[in-house]
C-alpha positions as CSV (number, residue, x, y, z in Angstrom):
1,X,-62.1,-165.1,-96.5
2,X,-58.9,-166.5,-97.9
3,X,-55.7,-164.6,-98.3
4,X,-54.2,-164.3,-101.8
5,X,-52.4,-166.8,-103.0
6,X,-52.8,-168.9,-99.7
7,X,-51.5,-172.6,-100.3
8,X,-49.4,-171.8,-103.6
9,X,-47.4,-174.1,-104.1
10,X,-45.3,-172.0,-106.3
11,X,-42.0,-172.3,-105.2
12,X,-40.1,-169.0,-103.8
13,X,-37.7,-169.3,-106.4
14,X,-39.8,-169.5,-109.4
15,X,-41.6,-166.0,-107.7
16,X,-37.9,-164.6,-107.6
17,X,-37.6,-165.1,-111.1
18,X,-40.8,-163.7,-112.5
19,X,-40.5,-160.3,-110.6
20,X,-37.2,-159.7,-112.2
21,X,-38.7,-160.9,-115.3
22,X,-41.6,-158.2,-114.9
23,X,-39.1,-155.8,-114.0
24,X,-37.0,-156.1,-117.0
25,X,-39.8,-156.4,-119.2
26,X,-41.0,-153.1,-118.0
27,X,-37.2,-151.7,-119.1
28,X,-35.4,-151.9,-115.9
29,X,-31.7,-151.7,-116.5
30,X,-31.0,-153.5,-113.5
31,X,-32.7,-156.3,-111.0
32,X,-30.8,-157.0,-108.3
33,X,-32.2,-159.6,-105.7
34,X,-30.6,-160.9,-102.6
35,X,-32.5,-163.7,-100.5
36,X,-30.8,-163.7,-97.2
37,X,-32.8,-167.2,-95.8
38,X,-31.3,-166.8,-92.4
39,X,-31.7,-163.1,-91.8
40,X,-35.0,-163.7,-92.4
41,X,-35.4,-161.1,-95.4
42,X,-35.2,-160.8,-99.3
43,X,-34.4,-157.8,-100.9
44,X,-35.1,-156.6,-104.3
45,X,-33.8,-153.8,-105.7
46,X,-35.1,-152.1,-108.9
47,X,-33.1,-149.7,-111.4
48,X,-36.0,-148.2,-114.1
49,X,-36.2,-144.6,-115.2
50,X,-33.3,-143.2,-114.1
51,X,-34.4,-144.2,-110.3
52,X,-33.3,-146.7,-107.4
53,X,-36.3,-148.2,-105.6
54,X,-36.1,-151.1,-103.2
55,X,-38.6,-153.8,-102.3
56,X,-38.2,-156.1,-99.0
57,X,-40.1,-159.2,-98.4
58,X,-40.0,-160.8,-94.7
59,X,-39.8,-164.4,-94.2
60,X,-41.8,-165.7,-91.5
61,X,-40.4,-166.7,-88.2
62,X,-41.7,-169.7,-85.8
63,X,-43.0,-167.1,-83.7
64,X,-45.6,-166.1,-86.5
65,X,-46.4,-169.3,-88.3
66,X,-47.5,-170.8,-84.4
67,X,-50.3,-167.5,-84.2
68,X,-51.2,-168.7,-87.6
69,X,-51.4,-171.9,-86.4
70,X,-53.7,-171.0,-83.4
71,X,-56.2,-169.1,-85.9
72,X,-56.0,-172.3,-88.0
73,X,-58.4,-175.1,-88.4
74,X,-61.3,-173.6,-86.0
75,X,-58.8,-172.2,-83.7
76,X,-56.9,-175.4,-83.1
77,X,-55.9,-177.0,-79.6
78,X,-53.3,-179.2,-80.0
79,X,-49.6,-178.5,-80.3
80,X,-48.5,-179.0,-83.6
81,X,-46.5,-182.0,-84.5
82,X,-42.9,-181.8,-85.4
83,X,-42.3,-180.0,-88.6
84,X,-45.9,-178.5,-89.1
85,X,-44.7,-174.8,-88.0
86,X,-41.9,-175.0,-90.3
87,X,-44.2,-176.1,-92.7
88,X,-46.7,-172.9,-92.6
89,X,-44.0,-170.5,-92.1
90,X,-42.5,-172.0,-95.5
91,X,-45.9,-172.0,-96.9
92,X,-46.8,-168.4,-96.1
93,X,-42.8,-167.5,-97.4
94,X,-44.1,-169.3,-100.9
95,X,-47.4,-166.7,-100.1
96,X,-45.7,-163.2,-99.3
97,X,-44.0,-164.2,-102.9
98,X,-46.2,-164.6,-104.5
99,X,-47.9,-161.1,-103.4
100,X,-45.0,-159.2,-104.8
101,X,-45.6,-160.9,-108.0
102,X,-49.1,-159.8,-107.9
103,X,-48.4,-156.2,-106.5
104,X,-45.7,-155.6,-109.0
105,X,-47.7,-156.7,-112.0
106,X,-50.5,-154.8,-111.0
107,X,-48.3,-151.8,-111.0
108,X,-46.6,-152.1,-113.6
109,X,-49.8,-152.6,-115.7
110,X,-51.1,-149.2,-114.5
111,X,-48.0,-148.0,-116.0
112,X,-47.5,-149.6,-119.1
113,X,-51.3,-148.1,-119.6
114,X,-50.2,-144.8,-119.3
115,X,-52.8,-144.7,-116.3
116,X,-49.8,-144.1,-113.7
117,X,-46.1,-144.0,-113.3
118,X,-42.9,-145.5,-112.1
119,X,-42.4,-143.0,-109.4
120,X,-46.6,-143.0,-108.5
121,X,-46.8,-146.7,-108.2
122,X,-43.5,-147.0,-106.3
123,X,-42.9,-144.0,-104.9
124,X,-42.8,-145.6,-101.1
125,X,-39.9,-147.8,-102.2
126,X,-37.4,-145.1,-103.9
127,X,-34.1,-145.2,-102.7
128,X,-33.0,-141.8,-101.4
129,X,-29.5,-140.8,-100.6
130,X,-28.4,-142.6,-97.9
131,X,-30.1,-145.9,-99.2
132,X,-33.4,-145.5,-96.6
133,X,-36.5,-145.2,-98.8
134,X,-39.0,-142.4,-98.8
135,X,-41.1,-144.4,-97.0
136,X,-38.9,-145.0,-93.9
137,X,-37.7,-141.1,-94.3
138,X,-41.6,-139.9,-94.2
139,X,-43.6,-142.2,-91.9
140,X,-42.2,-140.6,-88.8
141,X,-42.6,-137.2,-90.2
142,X,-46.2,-138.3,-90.9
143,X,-47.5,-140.2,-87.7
144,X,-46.1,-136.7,-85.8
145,X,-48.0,-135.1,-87.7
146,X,-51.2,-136.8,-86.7
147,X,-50.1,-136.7,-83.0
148,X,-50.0,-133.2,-83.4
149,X,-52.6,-132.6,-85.0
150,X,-51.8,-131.0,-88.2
151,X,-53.8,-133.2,-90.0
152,X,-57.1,-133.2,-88.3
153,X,-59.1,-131.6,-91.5
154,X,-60.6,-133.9,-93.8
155,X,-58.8,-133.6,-97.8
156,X,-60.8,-131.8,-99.9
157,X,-62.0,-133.8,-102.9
158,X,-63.1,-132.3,-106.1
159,X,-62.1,-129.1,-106.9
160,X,-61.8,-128.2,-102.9
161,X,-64.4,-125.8,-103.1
């Protein structure tokens, strides 16, 4: 099976400019992104109901796009000619893109539906104080928590009875 949006060949840029788009469409008072090529990382951050909330997107390193590589083609042998990993790690950049757009839209959707909202959808990504999100502040709270144990029962779905 195929990942989404595998061999776009819609160019990062263009994906830049339709998530702020969707963004602002949706009433955000503010889009702010900042592509930071050779860190290896955009960030997008989000100002919309009175909230901060902050999306990252990781750029693929050489490292990655030569396990991709590998997993290519019926698990290719040969060592990639010159300029083919840069190639694939551009291409699944142009993918991971892409995704937000997808993600985002999909959310958003939900929203504009009345089906959800802006801190359901995006909860994960809103900026606490300090500028971490709640999902960097809660995951380590949550894997102790399954180390520990706490956790062990089953939710209880219905009306719990």
């Amino acid at each position: 099976m195929s990942r989404y949006a595998e061999g776009t060949a819609v160019a990062p840029e263009k994906s830049r400019a339709e998530v702020e788009q969707l963004f602002r469409k949706a009433g955000a008072a503010r889009v702010m992104i900042d592509s930071d090529d050779a860190g290896g990382i955009a960030q997008i951050a989000v100002h919309i109901k009175e909230r901060w909330f902050k999306f990252q997107v990781l750029r693929p390193t050489l490292d990655e796009a030569k396990t991709e590589w590998k997993k290519g083609a019926g698990r290719r042998r040969y060592a990639p000619k010159s300029g083919e990993l840069e190639k694939l790690a551009d291409q699944e950049w142009r993918r991971r893109w892409r995704v937000l757009v997808l993600v985002s839209k999909a959310k958003l959707e939900l929203i504009s539906s009345g089906e959800s909202s802006v801190e359901r959808e995006f909860m994960a990504d809103l900026v606490m104080p300090g500028g971490r999100t709640l999902h960097e502040y809660v995951t380590p709270a949550i894997a102790e928590a399954y180390a520990n144990g706490a956790l062990a029962s089953p939710p209880r779905l219905g009306s719990g009875r």
